[in-house]
N, C-alpha and C positions, 0 to 999 in steps of 0.2 A: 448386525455385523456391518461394517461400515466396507467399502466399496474396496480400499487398499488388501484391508487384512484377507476379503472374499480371492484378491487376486494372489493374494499368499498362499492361497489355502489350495490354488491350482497345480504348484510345484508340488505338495508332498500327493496329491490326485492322481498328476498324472505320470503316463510310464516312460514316455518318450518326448525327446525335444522335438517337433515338427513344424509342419506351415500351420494347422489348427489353433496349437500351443497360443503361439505367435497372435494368431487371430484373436484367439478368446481376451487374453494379454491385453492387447488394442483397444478393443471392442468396449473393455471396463478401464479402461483409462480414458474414455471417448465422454463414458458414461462418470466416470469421476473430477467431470468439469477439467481435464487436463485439455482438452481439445485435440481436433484432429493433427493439424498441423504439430503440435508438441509431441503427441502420442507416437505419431509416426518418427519423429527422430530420436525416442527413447527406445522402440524397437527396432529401428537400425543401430544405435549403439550397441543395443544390447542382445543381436546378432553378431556384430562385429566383436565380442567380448566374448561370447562364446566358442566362437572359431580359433579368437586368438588364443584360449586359453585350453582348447581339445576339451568341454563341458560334454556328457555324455547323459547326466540323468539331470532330471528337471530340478531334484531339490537343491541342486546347486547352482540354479539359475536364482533365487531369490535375490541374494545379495549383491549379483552382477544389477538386477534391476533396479535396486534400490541407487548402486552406484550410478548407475546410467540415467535416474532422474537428479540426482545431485547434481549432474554432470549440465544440468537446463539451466542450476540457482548457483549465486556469488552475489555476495554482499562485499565489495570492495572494502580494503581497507581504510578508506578514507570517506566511506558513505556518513558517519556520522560526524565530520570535521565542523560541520556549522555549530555545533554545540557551543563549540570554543567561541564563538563571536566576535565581534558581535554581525549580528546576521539577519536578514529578514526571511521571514517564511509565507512564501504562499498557500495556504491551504484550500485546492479545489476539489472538487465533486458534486453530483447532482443532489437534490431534497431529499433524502431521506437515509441516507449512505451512514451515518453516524459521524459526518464531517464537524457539526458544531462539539460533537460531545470528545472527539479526538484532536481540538484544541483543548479546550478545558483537560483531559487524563493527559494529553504531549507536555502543556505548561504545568500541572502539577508533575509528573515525572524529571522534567529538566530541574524544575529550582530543587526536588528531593536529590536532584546530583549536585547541587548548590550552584547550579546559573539563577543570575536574574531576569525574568521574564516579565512581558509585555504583553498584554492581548488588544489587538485591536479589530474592533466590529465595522468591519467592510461590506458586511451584508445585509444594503441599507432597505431594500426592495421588502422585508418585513417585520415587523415591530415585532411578532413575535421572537424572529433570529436572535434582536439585539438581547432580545429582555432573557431568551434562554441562553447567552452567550454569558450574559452577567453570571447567571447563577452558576457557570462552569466557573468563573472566573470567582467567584465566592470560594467555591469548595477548595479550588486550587490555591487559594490566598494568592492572589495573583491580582493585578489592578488590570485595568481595561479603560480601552480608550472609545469612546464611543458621539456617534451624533444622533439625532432623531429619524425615525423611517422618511425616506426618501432624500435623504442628504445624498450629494455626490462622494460614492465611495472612496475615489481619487484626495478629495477633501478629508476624509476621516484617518488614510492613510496617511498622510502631508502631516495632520498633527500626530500621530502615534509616533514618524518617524522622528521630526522633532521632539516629543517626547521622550524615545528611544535614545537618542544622542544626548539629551541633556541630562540626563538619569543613569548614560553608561550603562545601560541595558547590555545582558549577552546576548538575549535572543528575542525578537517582536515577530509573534506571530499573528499574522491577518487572514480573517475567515470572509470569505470571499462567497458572496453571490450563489446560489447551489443553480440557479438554470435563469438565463435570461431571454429573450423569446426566441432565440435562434442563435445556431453557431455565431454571426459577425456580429451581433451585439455583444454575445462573451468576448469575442476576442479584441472587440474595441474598447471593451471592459476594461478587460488583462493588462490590454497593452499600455490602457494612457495609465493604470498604477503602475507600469511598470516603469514608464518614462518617468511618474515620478521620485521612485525608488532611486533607479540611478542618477536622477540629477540632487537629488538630497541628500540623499547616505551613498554614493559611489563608491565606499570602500569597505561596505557590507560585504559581509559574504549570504549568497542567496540560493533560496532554497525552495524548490517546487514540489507539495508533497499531493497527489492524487489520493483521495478514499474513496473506495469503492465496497461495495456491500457483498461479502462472501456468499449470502445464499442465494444472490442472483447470477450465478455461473455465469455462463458464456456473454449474459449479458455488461455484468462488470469488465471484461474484457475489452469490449463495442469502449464499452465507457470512456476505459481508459486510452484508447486509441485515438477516440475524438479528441480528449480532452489533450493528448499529447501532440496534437496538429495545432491546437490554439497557444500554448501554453509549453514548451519544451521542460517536459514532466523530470526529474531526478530523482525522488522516490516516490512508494508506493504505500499505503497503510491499507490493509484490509482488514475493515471489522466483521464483527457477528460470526467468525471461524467457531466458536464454540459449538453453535448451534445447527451446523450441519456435517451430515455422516463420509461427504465427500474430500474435498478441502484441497480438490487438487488446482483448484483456479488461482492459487498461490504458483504453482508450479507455470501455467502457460503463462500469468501475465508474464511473467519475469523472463519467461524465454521470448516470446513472442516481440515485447518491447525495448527486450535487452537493458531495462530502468529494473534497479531491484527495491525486493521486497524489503522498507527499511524496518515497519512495524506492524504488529498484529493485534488488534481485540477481539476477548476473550470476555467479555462480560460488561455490565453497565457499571460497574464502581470505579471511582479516581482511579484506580491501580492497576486496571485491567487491560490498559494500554502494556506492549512489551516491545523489549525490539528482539527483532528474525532473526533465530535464529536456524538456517537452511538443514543442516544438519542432526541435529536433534528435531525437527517438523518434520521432516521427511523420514524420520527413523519413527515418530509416535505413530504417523499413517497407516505402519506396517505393525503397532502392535496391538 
């Protein structure tokens, strides 16, 4: 039984609302990667919902709960405007997160809404990256822009964008680097492709997407945190959700960095990229 449903299962349990209640509540949202910090402003809402509403028996506290984690997630109306184009995409995360493979399922996903898409291979630091980058970019039927290991990524960007602009691209998305030997090398990384983004394509619209790897809780959070100090992050893709019985580390990054959740992976096939939605996620948790 997965971690949500066990905290379901404490409403029809127990007989009275109390301070315990409350604890237990906490305790397995602490434990279901939501974090303390989140945990804790889900049961003060949902103390505060309680009172306001005179709740007396616990099985009617379920659905105040569930409200009260909704209440963390918002996917803006306008988080997926870059689609329209044309737009550049950064895509960061550390080795291992499923960052190369969520270009490749992002680019097939976009042209199956009928954009035209770009890959361009930024992550020069291993011949492996480029050479698994191609075969995303195979499956997605998608072209790719690429240089040989150890090219300046700045460089590989420069032609993509040019590419980009002469092709009428909607969207060029660039897979960036997964770890370079410390924070200011990423971020002098970042920064000079970002300087050349905006002096090349200045009328881009841009787009920052962090992936981070769902079974590593609280870790992925760290992740995303650092990575949001180098890099002023806009959304969020968490893969490998499939494969764990928690899935509440959807819930803290989103509250925590106030950047929402824009997509999720659920599997290793082109298709198993989706976009979030909060609502329906946070209702499956529960069932």
């Amino acid at each position: 039984m997965g971690i949500f449903r066990r905290i379901a299962a404490f409403f029809t349990g127990a007989e009275i609302i109390d301070d315990d209640l409350y604890e237990e509540i906490e305790e397995n949202l602490v434990m279901a990667d939501v974090g303390v910090a989140t945990s804790e402003k889900i049961i003060d809402s949902l103390k505060r919902k309680v009172k306001e509403k005179k709740i007396y028996k616990p099985a009617e506290c379920r659905q105040l709960l569930i409200d009260s984690i909704k209440e963390q997630m918002d996917v803006p109306s306008d988080a997926y405007d870059y689609e329209n184009g044309p737009s550049v995409v950064l895509m960061i995360g550390v080795n291992g997160v499923g960052k190369t493979s969520s270009v490749g399922k992002l680019a097939s996903m976009l042209k199956a809404e009928g954009k035209s898409v770009l890959i361009c291979a930024a992550d020069t630091f291993r011949a492996a990256a480029i050479e698994q980058l191609g075969e995303w970019a195979k499956r997605a039927g998608v072209d790719m822009i690429a240089q040989s290991e150890g090219s300046d990524p700045a460089a590989v960007v420069f032609d993509a964008l040019n590419a980009a602009r002469a092709r009428k691209t909607d969207v060029l998305l660039v897979d960036t680097a997964g770890r370079l030997q410390n924070k200011k090398n990423l971020m002098d990384e970042l920064n000079k492709i970002d300087r050349v983004i905006s002096r090349e394509y200045p009328e881009a619209k841009r787009e920052t997407l962090v992936v981070l790897d769902g079974t590593t809780g609280q870790n992925a959070l760290v992740q995303a945190k650092e990575f949001n100090e180098v890099a002023p992050v806009t959304g969020i893709i968490i893969t490998k959700l499939e494969g764990t019985a928690k899935g509440g580390i959807a819930i803290a990054v989103q509250s925590e960095l106030s950047v929402p959740v824009k997509y999720i992976g659920l599997g290793e096939k082109i298709d198993s990229l989706k976009k979030f939605d909060p609502e329906s996620y946070v209702n499956s948790l529960f069932e």
